[in-house]
N, C-alpha and C positions, 0 to 999 in steps of 0.2 A: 504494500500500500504506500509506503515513504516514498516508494521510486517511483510511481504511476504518480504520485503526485505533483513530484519533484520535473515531471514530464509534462504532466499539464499545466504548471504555472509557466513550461517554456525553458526553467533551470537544467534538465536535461534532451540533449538533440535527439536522442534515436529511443524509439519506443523497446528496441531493442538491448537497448545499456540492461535492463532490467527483469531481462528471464532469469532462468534457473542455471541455467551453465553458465552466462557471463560472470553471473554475482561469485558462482562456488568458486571460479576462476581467481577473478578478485582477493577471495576472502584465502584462499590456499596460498596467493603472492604477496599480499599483505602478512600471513604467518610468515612464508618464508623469511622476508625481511626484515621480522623481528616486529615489525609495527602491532601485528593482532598476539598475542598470547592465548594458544588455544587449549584447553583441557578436556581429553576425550573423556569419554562415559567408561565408568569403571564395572556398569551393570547394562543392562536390557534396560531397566526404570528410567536411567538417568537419559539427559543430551549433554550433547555438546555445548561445551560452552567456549562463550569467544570474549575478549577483552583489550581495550586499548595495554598497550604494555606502560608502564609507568610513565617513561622517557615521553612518550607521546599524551598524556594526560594535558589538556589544556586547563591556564590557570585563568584563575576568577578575578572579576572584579569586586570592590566594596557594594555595589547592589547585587551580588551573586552570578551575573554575565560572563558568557564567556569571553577572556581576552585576546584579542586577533593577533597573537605574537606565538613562538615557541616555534616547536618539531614538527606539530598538528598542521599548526598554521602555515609553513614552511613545505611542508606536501601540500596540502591543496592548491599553492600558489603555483607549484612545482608543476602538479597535474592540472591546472586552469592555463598554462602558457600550449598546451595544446586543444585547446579548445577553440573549434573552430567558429570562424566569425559568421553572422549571415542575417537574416531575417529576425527580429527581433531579442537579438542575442545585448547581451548586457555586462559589462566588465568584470570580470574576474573577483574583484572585493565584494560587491555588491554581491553576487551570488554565491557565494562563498558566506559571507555571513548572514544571506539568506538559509541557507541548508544547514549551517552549524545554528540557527537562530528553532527552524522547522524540526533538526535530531532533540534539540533541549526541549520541545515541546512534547515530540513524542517521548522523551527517556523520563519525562514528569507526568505522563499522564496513568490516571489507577488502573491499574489489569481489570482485564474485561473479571467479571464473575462469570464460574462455571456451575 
Protein backbone atom coordinates (compact mmCIF):
# COMPACT_ATOMS: atom_id res chain seq x y z
CA UNK A 1 0.00 0.00 0.00
CA UNK A 2 3.15 2.61 0.81
CA UNK A 3 4.38 2.10 -2.71
CA UNK A 4 0.98 2.27 -4.66
CA UNK A 5 0.60 5.22 -2.88
CA UNK A 6 3.82 6.76 -3.07
CA UNK A 7 2.90 6.17 -7.08
CA UNK A 8 -0.12 7.82 -7.04
CA UNK A 9 0.84 11.16 -5.44
CA UNK A 10 3.45 10.88 -8.66
CA UNK A 11 6.71 10.27 -5.91
CA UNK A 12 7.26 7.08 -7.73
CA UNK A 13 7.78 6.79 -11.81
CA UNK A 14 6.82 3.19 -12.64
CA UNK A 15 3.95 1.24 -11.21
CA UNK A 16 6.32 -1.37 -11.57
CA UNK A 17 9.15 -0.12 -8.60
CA UNK A 18 6.60 -1.86 -6.46
CA UNK A 19 5.77 -5.69 -7.18
CA UNK A 20 6.85 -8.43 -5.24
CA UNK A 21 10.34 -9.37 -6.83
CA UNK A 22 11.53 -5.80 -7.31
CA UNK A 23 10.88 -4.97 -3.46
CA UNK A 24 12.52 -8.60 -2.36
CA UNK A 25 15.38 -7.55 -4.72
CA UNK A 26 15.68 -4.38 -2.89
CA UNK A 27 15.29 -5.43 0.44
CA UNK A 28 18.19 -8.63 -0.13
CA UNK A 29 20.63 -5.45 -1.40
CA UNK A 30 19.85 -3.33 1.05
CA UNK A 31 20.88 -6.45 3.62
CA UNK A 32 23.77 -7.02 1.69
CA UNK A 33 25.01 -3.61 2.34
CA UNK A 34 24.71 -3.72 5.75
CA UNK A 35 21.93 -0.92 5.46
CA UNK A 36 18.72 -3.43 6.59
CA UNK A 37 19.65 -5.84 9.53
CA UNK A 38 17.72 -8.86 8.84
CA UNK A 39 16.71 -11.67 11.49
CA UNK A 40 15.33 -14.94 10.14
CA UNK A 41 12.40 -16.99 11.99
CA UNK A 42 13.84 -19.40 14.20
CA UNK A 43 10.21 -21.31 14.09
CA UNK A 44 7.33 -21.80 11.50
CA UNK A 45 5.35 -19.13 14.02
CA UNK A 46 7.78 -16.43 13.63
CA UNK A 47 8.73 -13.81 10.28
CA UNK A 48 11.01 -12.20 9.29
CA UNK A 49 12.16 -9.58 10.57
CA UNK A 50 13.90 -6.42 8.97
CA UNK A 51 15.45 -3.30 10.53
CA UNK A 52 17.32 -0.15 9.67
CA UNK A 53 20.91 -1.11 11.19
CA UNK A 54 21.85 1.45 13.67
CA UNK A 55 24.54 3.41 11.57
CA UNK A 56 21.47 4.34 9.36
CA UNK A 57 18.88 5.40 12.10
CA UNK A 58 17.95 8.89 11.40
CA UNK A 59 18.02 11.55 14.10
CA UNK A 60 15.37 13.64 15.43
CA UNK A 61 14.49 16.90 15.84
CA UNK A 62 13.31 18.93 19.39
CA UNK A 63 9.53 18.42 17.93
CA UNK A 64 10.34 14.71 17.26
CA UNK A 65 10.85 15.12 13.01
CA UNK A 66 12.96 13.57 11.33
CA UNK A 67 16.38 15.39 10.50
CA UNK A 68 17.22 15.55 6.78
CA UNK A 69 21.16 14.90 7.58
CA UNK A 70 23.17 11.46 8.35
CA UNK A 71 23.78 7.89 6.36
CA UNK A 72 19.74 7.70 5.76
CA UNK A 73 19.64 10.85 4.20
CA UNK A 74 22.82 10.51 2.38
CA UNK A 75 21.30 7.27 0.22
CA UNK A 76 18.26 8.69 -0.62
CA UNK A 77 20.06 11.64 -2.16
CA UNK A 78 22.53 9.14 -3.57
CA UNK A 79 19.45 7.15 -5.14
CA UNK A 80 17.34 10.57 -6.14
CA UNK A 81 20.55 11.62 -8.47
CA UNK A 82 19.14 8.94 -10.65
CA UNK A 83 15.97 9.60 -10.85
CA UNK A 84 14.64 10.46 -13.91
CA UNK A 85 13.38 13.95 -14.94
CA UNK A 86 9.85 14.26 -16.87
CA UNK A 87 6.36 15.17 -16.47
CA UNK A 88 5.47 16.22 -13.20
CA UNK A 89 8.44 15.17 -11.50
CA UNK A 90 9.79 17.20 -8.55
CA UNK A 91 13.39 17.79 -6.86
CA UNK A 92 14.80 15.39 -5.07
CA UNK A 93 14.53 17.01 -1.35
CA UNK A 94 11.18 17.73 -1.76
CA UNK A 95 10.36 14.05 -2.31
CA UNK A 96 12.52 12.62 -0.30
CA UNK A 97 11.11 14.34 2.75
CA UNK A 98 7.91 13.62 1.30
CA UNK A 99 8.33 9.76 1.77
CA UNK A 100 10.54 10.00 4.80
CA UNK A 101 7.45 12.46 6.10
CA UNK A 102 4.59 9.51 4.55
CA UNK A 103 7.14 6.12 6.27
CA UNK A 104 6.62 8.27 9.86
CA UNK A 105 3.16 8.30 9.29
CA UNK A 106 2.70 4.86 8.53
CA UNK A 107 5.44 3.50 11.24
CA UNK A 108 2.97 5.80 13.87
CA UNK A 109 -0.14 4.51 12.86
CA UNK A 110 -2.09 1.49 15.43
CA UNK A 111 -2.02 -2.20 13.99
CA UNK A 112 -5.03 -2.84 12.26
CA UNK A 113 -7.07 -5.26 15.17
CA UNK A 114 -7.44 -8.82 14.32
Amino acid sequence: MFGKTLYYQGDLSYFESVNMETLKNGFSRLADYGILVVKKPTNAKERTKMALHPDFMPSRGADGRVIASGALWDLVERIGMFRREGKNRRDNATVSSRVLRFAEVVANAPAPVK
